[in-house]
C-alpha positions as CSV (number, residue, x, y, z in Angstrom):
1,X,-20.2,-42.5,4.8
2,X,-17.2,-43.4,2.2
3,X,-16.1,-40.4,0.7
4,X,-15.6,-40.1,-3.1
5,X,-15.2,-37.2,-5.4
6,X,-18.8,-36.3,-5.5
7,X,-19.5,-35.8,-1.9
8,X,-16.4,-34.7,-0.5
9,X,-17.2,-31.0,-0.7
10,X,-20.4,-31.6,0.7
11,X,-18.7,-33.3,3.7
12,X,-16.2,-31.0,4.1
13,X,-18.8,-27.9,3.8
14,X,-20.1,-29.5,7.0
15,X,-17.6,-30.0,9.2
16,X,-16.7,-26.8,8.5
17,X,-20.1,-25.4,9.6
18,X,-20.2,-26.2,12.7
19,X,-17.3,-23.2,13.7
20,X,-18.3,-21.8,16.8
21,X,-18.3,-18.1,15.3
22,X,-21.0,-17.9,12.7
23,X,-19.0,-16.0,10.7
24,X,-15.7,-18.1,10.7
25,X,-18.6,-20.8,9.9
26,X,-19.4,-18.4,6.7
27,X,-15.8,-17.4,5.9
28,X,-15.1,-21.5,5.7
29,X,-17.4,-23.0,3.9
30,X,-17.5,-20.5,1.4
31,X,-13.9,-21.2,0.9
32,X,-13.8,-24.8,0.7
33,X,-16.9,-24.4,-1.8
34,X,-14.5,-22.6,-3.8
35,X,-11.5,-24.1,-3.8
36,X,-12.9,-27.4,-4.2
37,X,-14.4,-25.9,-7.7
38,X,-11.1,-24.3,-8.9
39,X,-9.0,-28.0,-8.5
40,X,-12.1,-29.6,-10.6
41,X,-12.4,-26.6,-12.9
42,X,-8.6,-26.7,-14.0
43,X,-8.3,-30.6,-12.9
44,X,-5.8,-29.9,-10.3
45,X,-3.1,-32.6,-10.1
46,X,-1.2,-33.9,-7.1
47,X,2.1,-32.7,-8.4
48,X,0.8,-28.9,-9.1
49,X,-0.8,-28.6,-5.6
50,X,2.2,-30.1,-4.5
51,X,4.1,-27.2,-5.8
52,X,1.7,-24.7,-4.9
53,X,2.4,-25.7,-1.2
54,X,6.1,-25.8,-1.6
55,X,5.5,-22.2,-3.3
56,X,3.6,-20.7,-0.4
57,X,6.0,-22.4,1.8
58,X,8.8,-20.4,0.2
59,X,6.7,-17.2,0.9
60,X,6.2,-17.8,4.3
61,X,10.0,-18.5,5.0
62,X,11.1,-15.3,3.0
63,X,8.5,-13.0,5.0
64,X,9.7,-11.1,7.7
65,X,9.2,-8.2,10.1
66,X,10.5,-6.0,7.5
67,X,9.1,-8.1,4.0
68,X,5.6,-9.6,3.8
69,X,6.0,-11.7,0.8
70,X,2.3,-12.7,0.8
71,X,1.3,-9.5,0.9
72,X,3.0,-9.1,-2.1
73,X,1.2,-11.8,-3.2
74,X,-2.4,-10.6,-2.4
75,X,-1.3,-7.5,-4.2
76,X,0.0,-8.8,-7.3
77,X,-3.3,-10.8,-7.7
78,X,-5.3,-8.1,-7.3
79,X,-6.9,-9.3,-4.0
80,X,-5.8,-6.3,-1.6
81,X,-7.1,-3.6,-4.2
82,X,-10.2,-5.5,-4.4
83,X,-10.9,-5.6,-0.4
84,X,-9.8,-2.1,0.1
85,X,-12.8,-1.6,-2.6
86,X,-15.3,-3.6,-1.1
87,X,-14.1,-2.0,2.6
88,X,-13.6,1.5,1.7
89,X,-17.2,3.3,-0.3
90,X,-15.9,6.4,0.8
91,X,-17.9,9.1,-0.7
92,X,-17.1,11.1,-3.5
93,X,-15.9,14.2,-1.6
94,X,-13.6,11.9,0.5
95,X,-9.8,11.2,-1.2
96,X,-9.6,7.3,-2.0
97,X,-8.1,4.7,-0.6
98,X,-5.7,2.3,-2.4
99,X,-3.1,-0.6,-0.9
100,X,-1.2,-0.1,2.1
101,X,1.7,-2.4,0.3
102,X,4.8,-5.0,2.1
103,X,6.7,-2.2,3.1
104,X,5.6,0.0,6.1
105,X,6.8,-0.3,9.3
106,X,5.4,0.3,12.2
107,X,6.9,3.2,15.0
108,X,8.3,6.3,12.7
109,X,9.6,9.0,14.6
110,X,7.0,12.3,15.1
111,X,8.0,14.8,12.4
112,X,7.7,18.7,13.1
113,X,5.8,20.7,10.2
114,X,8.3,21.2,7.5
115,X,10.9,18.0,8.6
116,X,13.2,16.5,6.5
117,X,12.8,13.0,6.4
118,X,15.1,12.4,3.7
119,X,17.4,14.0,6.2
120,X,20.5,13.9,3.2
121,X,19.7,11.1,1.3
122,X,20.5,12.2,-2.0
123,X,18.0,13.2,-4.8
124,X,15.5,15.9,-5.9
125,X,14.0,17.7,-3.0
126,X,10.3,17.8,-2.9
127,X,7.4,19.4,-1.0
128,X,4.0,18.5,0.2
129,X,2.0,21.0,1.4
130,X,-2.3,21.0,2.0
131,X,-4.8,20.9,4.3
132,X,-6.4,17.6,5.8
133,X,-10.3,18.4,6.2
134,X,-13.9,16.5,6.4
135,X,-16.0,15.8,3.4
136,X,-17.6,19.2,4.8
137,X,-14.7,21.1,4.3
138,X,-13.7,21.6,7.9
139,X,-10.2,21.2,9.2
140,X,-8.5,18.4,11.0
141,X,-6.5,20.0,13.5
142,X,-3.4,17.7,15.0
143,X,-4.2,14.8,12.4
144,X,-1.4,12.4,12.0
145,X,0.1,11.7,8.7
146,X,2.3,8.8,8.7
147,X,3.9,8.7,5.6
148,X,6.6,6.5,3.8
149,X,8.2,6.0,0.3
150,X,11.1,4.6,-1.7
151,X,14.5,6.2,-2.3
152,X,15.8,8.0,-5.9
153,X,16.5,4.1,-6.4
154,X,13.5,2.9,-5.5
155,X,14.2,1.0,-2.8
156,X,12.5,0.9,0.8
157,X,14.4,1.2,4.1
158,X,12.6,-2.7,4.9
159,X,14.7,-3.6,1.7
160,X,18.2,-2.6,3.8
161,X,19.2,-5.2,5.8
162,X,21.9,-3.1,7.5
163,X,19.9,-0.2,8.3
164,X,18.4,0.0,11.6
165,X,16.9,3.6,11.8
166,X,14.1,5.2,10.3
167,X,14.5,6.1,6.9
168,X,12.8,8.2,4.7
169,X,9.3,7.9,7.1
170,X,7.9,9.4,9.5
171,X,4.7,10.6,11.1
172,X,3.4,14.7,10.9
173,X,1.1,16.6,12.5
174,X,-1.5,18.7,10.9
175,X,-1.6,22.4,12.5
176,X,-5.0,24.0,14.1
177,X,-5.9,24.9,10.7
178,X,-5.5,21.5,9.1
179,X,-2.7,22.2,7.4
180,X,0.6,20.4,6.6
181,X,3.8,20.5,5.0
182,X,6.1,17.4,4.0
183,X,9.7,18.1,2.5
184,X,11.3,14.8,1.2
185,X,13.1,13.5,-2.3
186,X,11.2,12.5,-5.4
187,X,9.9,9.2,-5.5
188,X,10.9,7.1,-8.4
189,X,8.8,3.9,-9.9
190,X,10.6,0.6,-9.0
191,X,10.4,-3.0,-9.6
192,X,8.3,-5.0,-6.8
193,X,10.5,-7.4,-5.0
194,X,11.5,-9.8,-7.7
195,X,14.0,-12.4,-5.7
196,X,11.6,-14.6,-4.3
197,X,8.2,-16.6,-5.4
198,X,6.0,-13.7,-6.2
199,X,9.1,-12.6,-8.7
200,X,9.7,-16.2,-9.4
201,X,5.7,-16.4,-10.4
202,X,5.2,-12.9,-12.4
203,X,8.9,-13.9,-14.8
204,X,6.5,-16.9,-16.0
205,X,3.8,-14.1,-17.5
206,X,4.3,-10.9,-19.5
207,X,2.9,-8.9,-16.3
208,X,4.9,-5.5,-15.7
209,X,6.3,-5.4,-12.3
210,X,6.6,-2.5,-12.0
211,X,4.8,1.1,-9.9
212,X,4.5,4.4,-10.9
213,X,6.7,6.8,-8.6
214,X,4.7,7.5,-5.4
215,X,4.3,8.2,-1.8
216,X,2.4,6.3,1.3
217,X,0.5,8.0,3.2
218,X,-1.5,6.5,6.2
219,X,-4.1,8.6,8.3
220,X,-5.6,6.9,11.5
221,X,-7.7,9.6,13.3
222,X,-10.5,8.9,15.4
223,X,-13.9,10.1,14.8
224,X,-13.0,9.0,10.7
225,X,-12.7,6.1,8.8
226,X,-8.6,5.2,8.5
227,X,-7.0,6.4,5.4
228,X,-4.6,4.4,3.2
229,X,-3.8,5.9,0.0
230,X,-0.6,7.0,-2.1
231,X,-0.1,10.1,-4.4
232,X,1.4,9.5,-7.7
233,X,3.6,11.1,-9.5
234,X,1.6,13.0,-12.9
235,X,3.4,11.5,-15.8
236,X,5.5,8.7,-14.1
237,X,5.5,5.3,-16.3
238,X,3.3,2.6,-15.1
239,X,0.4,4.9,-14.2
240,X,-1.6,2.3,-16.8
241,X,-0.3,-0.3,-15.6
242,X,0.6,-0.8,-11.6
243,X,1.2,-4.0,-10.7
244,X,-0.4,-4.1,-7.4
245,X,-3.7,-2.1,-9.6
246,X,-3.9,0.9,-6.7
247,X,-3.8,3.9,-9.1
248,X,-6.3,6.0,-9.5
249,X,-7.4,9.4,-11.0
250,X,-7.6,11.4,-7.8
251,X,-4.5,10.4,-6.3
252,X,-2.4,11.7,-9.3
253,X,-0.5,14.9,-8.4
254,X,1.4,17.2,-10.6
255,X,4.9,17.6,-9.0
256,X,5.9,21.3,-9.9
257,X,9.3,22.8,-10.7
258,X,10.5,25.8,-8.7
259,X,13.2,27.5,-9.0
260,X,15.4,27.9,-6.0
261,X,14.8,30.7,-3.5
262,X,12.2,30.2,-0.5
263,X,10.3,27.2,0.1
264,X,6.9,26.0,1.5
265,X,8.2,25.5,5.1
266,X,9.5,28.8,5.1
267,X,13.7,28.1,4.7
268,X,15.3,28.8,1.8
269,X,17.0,26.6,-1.0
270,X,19.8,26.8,-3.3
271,X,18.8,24.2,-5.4
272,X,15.6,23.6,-7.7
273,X,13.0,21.9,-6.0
274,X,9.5,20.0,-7.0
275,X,6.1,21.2,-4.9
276,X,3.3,18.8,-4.5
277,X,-0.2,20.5,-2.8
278,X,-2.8,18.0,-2.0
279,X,-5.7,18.7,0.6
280,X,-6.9,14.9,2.1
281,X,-10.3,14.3,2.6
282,X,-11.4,12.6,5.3
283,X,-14.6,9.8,5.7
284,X,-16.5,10.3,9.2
285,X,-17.1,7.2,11.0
């Protein structure tokens, strides 16, 4: 059979079908369905696919271990926030989940209750304390909460080229009774990486690129579904309007001024510091 435009979908659809795995067979021809109706809903022409290739080209080539540019991408499209959606109907009790973003890195170091893992870089120091239960209440004892942010800059230790230790990240430990305690610097809201085709992309629109100040957190524990969430920063700018769309009401925290005297983990301070309390929630299997 000659192909033309009217039955090269159809033909395609069935090659496609016959993937051994019924559900590669699925994935497939649903996606050759629909990307066959995006180039003859916008009349795709050779030279704009041709630069869409050279454009996810460029993304490949800029990705590394420490930058997944097509991450980004997936992110700044909206596509991430929409699988962790359609993967995640935690219920209500349970704290939400939200992107796991370009930037975390694999390995960080254990972290006793209370640790430092600003360990001196400078800015405001701040506290996370809480407990990390079921959606029954009950503790998690020796959960693991790997967790990893920005700098006062708001820049990520994968964004340093020269720095090959862990930096501001690292993994705690909940206590028998659930409970935890974090001490780090504020977060601030930063630009998403803008030097390479995602930022070359987003210039072209009036789309903030921006995120509201926040911290990663990542709980993998078995007997519960895995946890990927931030907490944001009550009252940072972009709240509204995250580019990567993973904000959400019960993930907002109030960061609260103390004076300085004694902290959370017990030492004491000479400086004011900023206290975050959050309990985490977590779904059973």
């Amino acid at each position: 059979m000659f192909v033309d435009e009217d039955n090269i979908t159809d033909l395609a659809v069935q090659r496609w079908a016959t993937a051994h795995s019924p559900r590669l067979a699925e994935l497939m021809t649903a996606l050759v369905r629909h990307l066959h109706a995006f180039a003859r809903d916008v009349q795709l022409t050779e030279d704009e696919w041709m630069t869409a290739i050279e454009w996810l080209t460029a993304a490949g080539r800029i990705s590394s271990e420490k930058r997944q540019e097509l991450i980004l991408t997936s992110d700044v499209l909206g596509l991430s926030m929409l699988v962790v959606q359609l993967n995640n109907r935690y219920s209500p009790q349970a704290t939400p989940a939200t992107v796991l973003g370009p930037f975390h890195i694999d390995g960080s170091p254990a972290a006793s209750y209370g640790f430092d893992m600003s360990d001196g870089i400078p800015g405001t120091p701040l506290f996370f304390t809480g407990k990390v239960t079921d959606v029954e209440g009950e503790p998690v004892a020796h959960a693991v909460l790997d967790a990893w942010q920005a700098d006062a800059d708001g820049t990520y230790e994968s964004q340093m080229p020269d720095i090959d230790e862990a930096r501001l990240r690292a993994k705690y430990r909940t206590r028998e009774d659930g409970t935890y305690c974090i001490r780090t610097i504020a977060p601030r809201g930063y630009a998403i990486p803008m030097d390479g085709p995602v930022g070359d992309l987003m210039r072209r629109t009036d789309i903030s690129y921006f995120r509201p100040a926040h911290v990663h957190f990542l709980i993998d524990e078995p007997g519960y579904q895995r946890l990927i969430t931030h907490l944001f920063q009550e009252g940072s700018e972009y709240l509204d309007s995250d580019v990567v769309f993973g904000t959400k009401d019960a993930l907002v925290v109030r960061f609260t001024e103390r004076p300085a005297g004694v902290a959370p983990d017990g030492s004491t301070l000479e400086e004011p510091y900023l206290h975050a309390e959050y309990d985490f929630v977590l779904q059973p299997d």
